[in-house]
N, C-alpha and C positions, 0 to 999 in steps of 0.2 A: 542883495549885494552888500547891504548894510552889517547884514551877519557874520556874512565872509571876511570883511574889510578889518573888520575888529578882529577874528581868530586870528586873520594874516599880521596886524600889529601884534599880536601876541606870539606869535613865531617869530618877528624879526627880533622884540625884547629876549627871548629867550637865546638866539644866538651871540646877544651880547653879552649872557651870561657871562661872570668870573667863573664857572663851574665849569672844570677841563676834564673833568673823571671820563673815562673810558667809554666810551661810548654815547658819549653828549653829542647836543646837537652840535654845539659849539665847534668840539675837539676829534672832528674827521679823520683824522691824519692821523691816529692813536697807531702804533705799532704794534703794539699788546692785542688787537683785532683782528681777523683778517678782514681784506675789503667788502665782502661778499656778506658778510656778516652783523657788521657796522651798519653796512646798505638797508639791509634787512628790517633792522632793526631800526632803524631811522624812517623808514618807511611806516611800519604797522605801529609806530608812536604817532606820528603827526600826517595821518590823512586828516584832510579836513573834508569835514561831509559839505558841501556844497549845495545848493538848493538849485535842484537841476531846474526849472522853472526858470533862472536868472537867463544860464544860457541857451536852453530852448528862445525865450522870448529875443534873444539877441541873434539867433541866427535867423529868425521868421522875419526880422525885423529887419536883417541886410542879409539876404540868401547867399548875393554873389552870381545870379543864373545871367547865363551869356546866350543869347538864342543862335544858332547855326555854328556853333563853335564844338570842335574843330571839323565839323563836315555841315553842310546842309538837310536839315532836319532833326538835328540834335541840340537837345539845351543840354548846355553844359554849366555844373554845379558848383561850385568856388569856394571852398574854405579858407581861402587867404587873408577876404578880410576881418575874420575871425583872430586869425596869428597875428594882424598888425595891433590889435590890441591885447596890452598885455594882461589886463583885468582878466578878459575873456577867456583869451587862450590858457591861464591857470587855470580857470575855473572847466576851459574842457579839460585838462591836464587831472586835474582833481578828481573830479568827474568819473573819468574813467580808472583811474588807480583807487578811488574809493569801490566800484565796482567788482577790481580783481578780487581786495582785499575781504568782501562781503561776501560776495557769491563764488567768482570763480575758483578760488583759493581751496578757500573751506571745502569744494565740493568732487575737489581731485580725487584719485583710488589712494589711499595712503597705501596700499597691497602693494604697489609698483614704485618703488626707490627713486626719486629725482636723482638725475646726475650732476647737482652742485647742490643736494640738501646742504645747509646750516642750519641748526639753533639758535633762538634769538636767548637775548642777554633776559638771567630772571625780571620777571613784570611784564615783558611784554607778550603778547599772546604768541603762541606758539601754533605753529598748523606742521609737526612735525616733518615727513620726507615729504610733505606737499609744498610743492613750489614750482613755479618755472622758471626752467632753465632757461630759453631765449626767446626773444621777442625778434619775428622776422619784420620785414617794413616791404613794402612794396614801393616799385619804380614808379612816379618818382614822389608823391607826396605822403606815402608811407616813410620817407627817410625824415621829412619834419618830425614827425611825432612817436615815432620807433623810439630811436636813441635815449629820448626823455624818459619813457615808461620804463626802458630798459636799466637803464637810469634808476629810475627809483623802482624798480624792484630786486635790484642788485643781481643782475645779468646780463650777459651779451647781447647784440645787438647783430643783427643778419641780414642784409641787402639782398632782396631778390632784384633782379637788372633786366633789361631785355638785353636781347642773345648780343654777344659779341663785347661787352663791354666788361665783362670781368676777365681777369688772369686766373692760369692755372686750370685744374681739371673740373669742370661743371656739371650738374644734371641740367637737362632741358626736359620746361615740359611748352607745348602750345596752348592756344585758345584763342576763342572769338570773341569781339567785342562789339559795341551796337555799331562801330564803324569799320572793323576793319579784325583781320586773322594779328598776331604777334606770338612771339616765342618768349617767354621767360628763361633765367638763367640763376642757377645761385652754386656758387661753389661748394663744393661735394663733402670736403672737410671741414665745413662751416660749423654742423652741428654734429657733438657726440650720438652714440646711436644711444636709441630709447631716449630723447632727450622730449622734455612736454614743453611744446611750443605755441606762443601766441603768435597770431596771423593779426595784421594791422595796415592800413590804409583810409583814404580819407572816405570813402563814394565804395556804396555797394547798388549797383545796379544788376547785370543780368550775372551776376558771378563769377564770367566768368576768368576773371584775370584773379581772382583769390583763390576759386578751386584750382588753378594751377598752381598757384604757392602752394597750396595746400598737398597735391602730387610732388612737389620737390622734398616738401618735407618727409614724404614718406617713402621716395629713393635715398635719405640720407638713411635711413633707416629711424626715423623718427616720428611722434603723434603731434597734431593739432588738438591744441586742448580748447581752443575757443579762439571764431574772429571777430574782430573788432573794427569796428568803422566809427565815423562821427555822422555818415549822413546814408540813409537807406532810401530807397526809393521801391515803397512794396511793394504794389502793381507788376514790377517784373521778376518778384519772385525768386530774386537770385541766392536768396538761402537756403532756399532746394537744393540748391546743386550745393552744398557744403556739406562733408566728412564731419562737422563739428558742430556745436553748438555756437551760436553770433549772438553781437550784443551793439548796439547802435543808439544814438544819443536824439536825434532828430529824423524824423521822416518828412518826402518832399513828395508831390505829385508827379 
């Protein structure tokens, strides 16, 4: 924690840099940029590597597990109170955007053209047409940590919803879960086609409410490039049933 705590005073000194040039942390709002670019670049300067140990031992240590919730014979998993602390919840935040940056990134088809590639500004490393385009979040506590990743890896952000809740034209796909059937929804012009997409949520249990994100994205006409969760539960095996490669931060019984 202690390592962290000090990079992170050294990001907020650096924002109060007098140094406004183009592409500072500072000086966001630069015109001379485009946004997507800025973002980018802002990103693969200041991941801070995180000591995943800090919040592994933080989530073992307040799980959050509710016994019979929401049916009888079901524990149910809580990542909430992980977000009410902000130490923590950066440190998942980091965590996992240090991941994209390391592994998932680097290890795209550069052969197949992202649909929002940019250039980062010279110095900073460069992972030329590899990128993703957008990060989908799942209903409802993929929308906490979507928007953020999406966020700093300077792209869209995509709601998948259960049925009935979005406007406009949708795909549907269904699936089962340990309590009950539900239909997923994500509207149809959300994502350009061929677009490389991250799949996000809190809880990967038996798969299957992700493998159906994961069939939306490919009635959009687009790939899962890798899903992400914060809490796996391997016993049920639910990254069998994934189109993609997963990546998860904590394992629970």
């Amino acid at each position: 924690m202690q390592k962290y705590m000090r990079q992170k005073t050294t990001m907020t000194e650096r924002k109060r840099s007098p140094d406004r040039e183009c592409g500072s942390f500072e000086n966001e709002m630069c015109e001379d940029e485009p946004r997507a670019q800025r973002l980018s670049t802002l990103t693969a300067q200041t991941v801070i590597v995180a000591d995943e140990s800090d919040l592994i031992s933080y989530c073992d240590d307040d799980p959050g597990f509710y016994d019979d919730y929401p049916k009888k014979g079901i524990r149910f998993c809580d990542i909430l109170p992980v977000l009410r602390d902000p130490l923590a919840f950066e440190l998942l935040i980091t965590n996992i955007i240090s991941h994209l940056f390391t592994h998932t990134i680097p290890s795209l088809d550069d052969s197949t053209p992202s649909t929002q590639s940019t250039p980062l500004e010279p110095g900073a490393k460069s992972y030329g047409s590899r990128k993703i385009d957008a990060v989908v979040g799942l209903d409802a506590r993929g929308f906490l940590l979507g928007p953020i990743i999406a966020q700093r890896l300077g792209c869209g952000f995509v709601p998948v919803r259960k049925v009935g809740k979005l406007p406009g034209e949708c795909v549907q796909a269904s699936y089962l879960k340990e309590y009950g059937e539900d239909v997923f929804e994500m509207q149809k012009e959300a994502l350009a086609p061929n677009s490389r997409v991250l799949v996000i949520d809190d809880l990967i249990a038996t798969g299957g409410s992700a493998k159906a994100a994961g069939e939306l994205v490919k009635k959009c006409g687009s790939k899962v490039v890798e899903y992400v969760f914060v809490v796996a539960i391997p016993f049920l095996k639910g990254a069998d049933q994934l189109d993609a490669p997963s990546y998860h931060l904590v394992e629970v019984d």
